[in-house]
C-alpha positions in Angstrom: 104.2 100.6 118.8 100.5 100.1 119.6 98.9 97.1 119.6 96.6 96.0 116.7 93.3 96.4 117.6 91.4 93.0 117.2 88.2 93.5 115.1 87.2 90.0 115.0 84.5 88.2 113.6 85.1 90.3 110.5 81.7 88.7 108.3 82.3 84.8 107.8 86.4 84.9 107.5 87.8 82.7 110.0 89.2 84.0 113.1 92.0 81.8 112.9 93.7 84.5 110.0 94.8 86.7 112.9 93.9 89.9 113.9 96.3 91.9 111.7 94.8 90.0 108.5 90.9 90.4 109.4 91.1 94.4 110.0 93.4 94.5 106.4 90.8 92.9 104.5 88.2 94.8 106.1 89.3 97.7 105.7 90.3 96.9 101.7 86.4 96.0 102.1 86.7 92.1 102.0 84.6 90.7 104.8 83.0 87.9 103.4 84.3 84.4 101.8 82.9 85.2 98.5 84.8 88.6 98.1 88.2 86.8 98.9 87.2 84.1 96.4 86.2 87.0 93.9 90.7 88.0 94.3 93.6 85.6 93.4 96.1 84.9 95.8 98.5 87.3 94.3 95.9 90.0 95.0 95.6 89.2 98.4 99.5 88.9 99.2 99.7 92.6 98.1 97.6 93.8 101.1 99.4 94.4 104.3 99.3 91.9 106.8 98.3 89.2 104.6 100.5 86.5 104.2 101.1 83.2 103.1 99.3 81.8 106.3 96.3 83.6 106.2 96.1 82.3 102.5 96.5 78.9 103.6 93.8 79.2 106.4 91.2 81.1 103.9 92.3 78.6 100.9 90.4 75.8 103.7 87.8 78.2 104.2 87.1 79.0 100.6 87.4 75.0 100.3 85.0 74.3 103.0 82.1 76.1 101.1 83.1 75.2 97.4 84.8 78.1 96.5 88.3 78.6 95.5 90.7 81.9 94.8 90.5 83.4 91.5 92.9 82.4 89.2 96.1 84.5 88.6 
C-alpha cells in the first residue's frame, strides 16, 4: 500500500486532523473552516478518512473562531 501523500496546510484546517483527513476534505472541496461549519458532523463522518478525531479537533477549531457544525 502507498503512503498517503501529505497535502498539508489544506486552507485554515488544522494540521493536527492528519493527513488522510486534510486531502479527503480537499478533495470533497472543503478547505476552509467556514465550509466544514457550513456540514453537520454526520456529513462529515460519511467522507473517508474522517473520523471521530478529526471531528473533535475541527469541533475546537470551529470553536476557536465562533463557529460551530451544522446541525443534523
Amino acid at each position: 500500500m502507498a503512503p498517503t501523500p501529505d497535502i498539508r496546510p489544506v486552507g485554515d484546517l488544522p494540521n493536527a486532523i492528519g493527513k488522510t483527513a486534510a486531502r479527503e476534505l480537499s478533495q470533497n472541496g472543503i478547505t476552509t473552516l467556514h465550509q466544514v461549519a457550513s456540514h453537520s458532523k454526520k456529513e462529515l463522518l460519511a467522507i473517508h478518512g474522517i473520523g471521530p478525531k478529526a471531528i473533535a479537533i475541527l469541533g475546537d477549531a470551529l470553536a476557536a473562531k465562533g463557529l460551530d457544525y451544522r446541525p443534523s
